[in-house]
N, C-alpha and C positions, 0 to 999 in steps of 0.2 A: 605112691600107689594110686594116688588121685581121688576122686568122688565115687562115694560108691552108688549106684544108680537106685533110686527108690523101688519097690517090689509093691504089688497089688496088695492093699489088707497088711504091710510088714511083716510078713510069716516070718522073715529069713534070720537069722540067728547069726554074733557076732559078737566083737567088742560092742558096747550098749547097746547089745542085741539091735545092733544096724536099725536103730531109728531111726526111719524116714524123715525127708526135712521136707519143710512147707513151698508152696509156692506163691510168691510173692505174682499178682496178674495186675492190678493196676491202681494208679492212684486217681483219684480227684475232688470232688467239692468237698468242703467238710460234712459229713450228714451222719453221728455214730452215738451209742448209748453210753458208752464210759469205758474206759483203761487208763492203768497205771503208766503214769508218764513221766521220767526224771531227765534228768540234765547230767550228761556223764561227770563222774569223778565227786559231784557233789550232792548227789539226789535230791537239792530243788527242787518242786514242782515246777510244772511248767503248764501254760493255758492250753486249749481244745485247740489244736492245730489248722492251721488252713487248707490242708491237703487230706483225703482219707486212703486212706490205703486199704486195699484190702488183697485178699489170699485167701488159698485152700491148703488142708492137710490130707490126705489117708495116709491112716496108720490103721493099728486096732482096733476091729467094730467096737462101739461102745464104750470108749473110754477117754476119759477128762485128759488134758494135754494144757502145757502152757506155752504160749509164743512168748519169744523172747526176741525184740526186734533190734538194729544197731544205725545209727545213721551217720555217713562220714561224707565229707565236700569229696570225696576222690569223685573222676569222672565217670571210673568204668573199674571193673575189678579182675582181678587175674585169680584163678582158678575159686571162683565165691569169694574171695578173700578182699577186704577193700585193702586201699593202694594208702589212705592217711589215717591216723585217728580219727576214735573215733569223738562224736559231738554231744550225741545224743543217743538215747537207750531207753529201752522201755518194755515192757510186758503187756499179754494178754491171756487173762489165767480162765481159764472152767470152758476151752473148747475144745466142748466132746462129738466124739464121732459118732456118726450115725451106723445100721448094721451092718452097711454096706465099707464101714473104718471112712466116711468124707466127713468133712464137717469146713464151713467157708471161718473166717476169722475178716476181722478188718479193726481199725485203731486211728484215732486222729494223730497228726505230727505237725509241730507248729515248729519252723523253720526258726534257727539259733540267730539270733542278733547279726545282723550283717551277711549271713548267709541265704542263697537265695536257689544253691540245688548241689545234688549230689547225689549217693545210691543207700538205700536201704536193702539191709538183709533180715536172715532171720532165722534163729531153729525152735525144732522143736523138743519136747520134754516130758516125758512119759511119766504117772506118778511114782514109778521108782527109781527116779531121777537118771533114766537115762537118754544123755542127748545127744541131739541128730546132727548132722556135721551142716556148715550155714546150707541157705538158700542160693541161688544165684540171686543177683543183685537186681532191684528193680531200681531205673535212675527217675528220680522228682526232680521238679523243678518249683519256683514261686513264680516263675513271672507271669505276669495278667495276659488276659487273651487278649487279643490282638483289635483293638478299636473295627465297627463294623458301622456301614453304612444301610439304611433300607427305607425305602420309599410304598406307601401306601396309596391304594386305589381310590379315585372318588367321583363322584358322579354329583351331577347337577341338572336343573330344571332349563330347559331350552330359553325360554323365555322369548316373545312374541315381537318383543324389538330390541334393539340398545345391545348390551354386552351381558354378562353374566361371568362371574371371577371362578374358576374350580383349582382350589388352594390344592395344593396336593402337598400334604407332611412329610417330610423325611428327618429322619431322627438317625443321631449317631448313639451306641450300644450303651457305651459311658464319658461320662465328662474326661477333657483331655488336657492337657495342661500344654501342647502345640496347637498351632491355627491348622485346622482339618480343610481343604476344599475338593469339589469334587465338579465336574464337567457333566451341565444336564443339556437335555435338547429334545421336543417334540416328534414326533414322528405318527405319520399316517396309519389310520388300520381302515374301518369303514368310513370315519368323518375325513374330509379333506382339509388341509390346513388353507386359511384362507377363504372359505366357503364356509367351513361349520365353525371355526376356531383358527385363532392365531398362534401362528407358532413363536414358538420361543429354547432361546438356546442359552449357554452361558457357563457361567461359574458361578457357583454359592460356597461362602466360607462360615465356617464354627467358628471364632472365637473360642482360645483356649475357654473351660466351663460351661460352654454350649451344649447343648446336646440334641437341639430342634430349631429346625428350619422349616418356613412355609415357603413353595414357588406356586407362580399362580400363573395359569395361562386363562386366555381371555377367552368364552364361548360366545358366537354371532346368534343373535336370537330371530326366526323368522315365524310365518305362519304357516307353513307350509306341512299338515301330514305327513311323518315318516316315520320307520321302525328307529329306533333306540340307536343313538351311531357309536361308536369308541374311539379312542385315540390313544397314543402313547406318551409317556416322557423315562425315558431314556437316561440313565447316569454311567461315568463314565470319567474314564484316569481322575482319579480318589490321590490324595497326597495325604500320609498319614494317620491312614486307613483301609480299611478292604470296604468290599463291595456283599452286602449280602442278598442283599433284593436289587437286581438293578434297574428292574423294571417296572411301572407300574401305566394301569389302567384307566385312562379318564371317558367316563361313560356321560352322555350326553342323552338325558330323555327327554324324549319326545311329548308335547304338552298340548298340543292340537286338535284339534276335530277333525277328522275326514268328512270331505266335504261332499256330497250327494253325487253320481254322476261325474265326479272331476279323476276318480283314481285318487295316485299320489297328487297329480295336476302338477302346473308349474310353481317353482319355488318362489315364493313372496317373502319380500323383509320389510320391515317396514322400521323406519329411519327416526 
């Protein structure tokens, strides 16, 4: 006969008076106040999950319902029904509907020993114990997001002669246990490479446990009155990483006096 499609408010009447089943929308950080969580076949506890999950029900305005959740390594499920045993099992009891019959739910799941994804479902339970046929499956996964690279802006004082260092930070997301490198290179905006600042290009590497790098490009100090210049540095083909910032800003201020009668005047450095 198949699934019988969920109804506004569960008015419709049937075998257990066709209670509505829940839907499972998404999972992720752990962040939840408490439910009952076992380990199928043996009801062990088990710790506050890495994953949250959460979902919505309508059923009956105003009335207490218990989620009943199932978690199995299958990859995908054929008609709500998962494809292996199941692992893992759990409840969420006292979610009641608002008068409109919504009410959201959500539950930590801490992934079985060696296991690292699969599909959760889930029904629901009226307090006359009648229940809803599953959810369709929502699939979890454990694995960490994905190492991220980003480079922060920085600015520095011109300075009147000599050089001037503007370190510019780039931090990788979290320590990594491969060697991360990533392709940087200067690039023009108002300051010119060579005039205001030297360029610089290259590769910088993490060391697995790394997670911060300084590169430093060199600013030309003169005396010369001017508005505020900018420059770029550039990253670029990342091994072992993504890119999230790839861009940043080096701001070059201006530390001079304008000089009476001269304008900007000619640029003076002095050695």
């Amino acid at each position: 006969a198949g699934i019988t499609p969920n109804d506004t408010r569960d008015e419709d009447v049937g075998a257990n008076f066709l209670q509505n089943f829940p839907t499972l929308t998404s999972a992720s950080s752990p962040a939840f106040d408490g439910a009952e969580v076992a380990n199928a076949g043996d009801g062990s506890a088990k710790p506050l999950g890495s994953i949250t999950v959460r979902g919505s029900l309508n059923s009956t305005p105003n009335t207490v319902h218990t989620i009943h959740w199932y978690f199995s390594s299958s990859a995908q499920c054929s008609a709500n029904q998962q494809m292996t045993p199941q692992l893992a099992v759990g409840r969420v009891a006292n979610v009641q509907t608002d008068a409109n019959g919504n009410a959201p739910f959500n539950f930590p799941f801490a992934f079985p020993v060696g296991v690292q994804s699969g599909t959760i479902n889930c029904t629901a339970t009226d307090p006359d114990g009648s229940t809803s046929e599953f959810s369709a499956c929502l699939p979890v996964n454990d694995a960490p997001p994905p190492l991220s690279l980003s480079i922060a802006d920085v600015s520095v004082m011109e300075g009147n002669r000599g050089t001037t260092n503007a370190a510019f930070t780039l931090t990788l997301s979290a320590a990594s246990t491969q060697t991360v490198t990533v392709g940087f290179a200067t690039a023009n905006s108002t300051a010119t490479a060579n005039d205001d600042y030297m360029p610089n290009s290259g590769t910088v590497s993490f060391a697995p446990g790394q997670t911060s790098r300084t590169m430093t490009v060199v600013v030309l100090g003169d005396t010369t009155f001017e508005p505020n210049e900018t420059f770029h540095l550039n990253l670029t083909t990342p091994t072992n990483a993504t890119i999230s910032r790839s861009q940043a800003t080096g701001t070059i201020a201006n530390d001079d006096a304008k000089r009476r009668g001269t304008g900007l005047g000619r640029r003076a450095r002095l050695r």
